[in-house]
N, C-alpha and C positions, 0 to 999 in steps of 0.2 A: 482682286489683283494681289501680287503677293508683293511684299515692301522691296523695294532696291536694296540690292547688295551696297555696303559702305565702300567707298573707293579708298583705295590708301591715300595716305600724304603723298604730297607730291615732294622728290627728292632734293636737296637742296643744290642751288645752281653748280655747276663744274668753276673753278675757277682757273681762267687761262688768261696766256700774254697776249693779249691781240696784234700790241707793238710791235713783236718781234714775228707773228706771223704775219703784219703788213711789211714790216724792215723785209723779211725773204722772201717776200714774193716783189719787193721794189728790187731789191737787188739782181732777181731775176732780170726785169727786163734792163737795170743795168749791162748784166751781160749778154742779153742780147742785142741791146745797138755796141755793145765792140764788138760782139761777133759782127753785125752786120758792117760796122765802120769797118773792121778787114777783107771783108768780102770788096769792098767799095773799092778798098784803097790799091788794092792787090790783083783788081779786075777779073776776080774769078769769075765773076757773075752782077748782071746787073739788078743794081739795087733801085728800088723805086725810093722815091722821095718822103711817102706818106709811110711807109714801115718803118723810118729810124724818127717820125713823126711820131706816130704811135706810142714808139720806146718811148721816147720825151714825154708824153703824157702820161705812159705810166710811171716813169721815175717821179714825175712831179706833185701825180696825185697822191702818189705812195711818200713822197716827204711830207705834205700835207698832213696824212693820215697819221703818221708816225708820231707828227707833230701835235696833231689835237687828241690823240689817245693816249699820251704822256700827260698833255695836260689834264686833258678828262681824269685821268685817275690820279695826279699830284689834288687836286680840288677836291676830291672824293676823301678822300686824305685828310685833310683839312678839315672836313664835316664832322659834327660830333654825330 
């Protein structure tokens, strides 16, 4: 058998905001329940109840996130 080829190093991690790509994807569904609270209010079309449900959970998870991945990395921080 002939020996294995060495694999390279493996490269070092990318470093990204993940806060600020949870913040714009919360914000999204922010602005989809006002788009949908105008649809509602303005009667262009009928809104079901569990769609501006939805938006709410994704707003709420998405502060959450925002919230523990700020601290995650203020703690990280802190580490020697």
């Amino acid at each position: 058998m002939s020996p294995r080829p060495e694999t390279p190093p493996a490269p070092p991690p990318l470093e990204s905001d993940d806060a600020r790509t949870v913040l714009v994807i919360t914000l999204a569904w922010v602005l989809a329940m006002v788009v949908l609270l105008v649809l509602a209010v303005t009667g262009m079309t009928e809104v079901r109840g569990w769609w501006l449900g939805m938006c709410g959970y994704g707003i709420a998870l998405g502060a959450f996130g925002v919230w523990h991945l700020r601290r995650r990395k203020a703690l990280a921080r802190e580490q020697p």
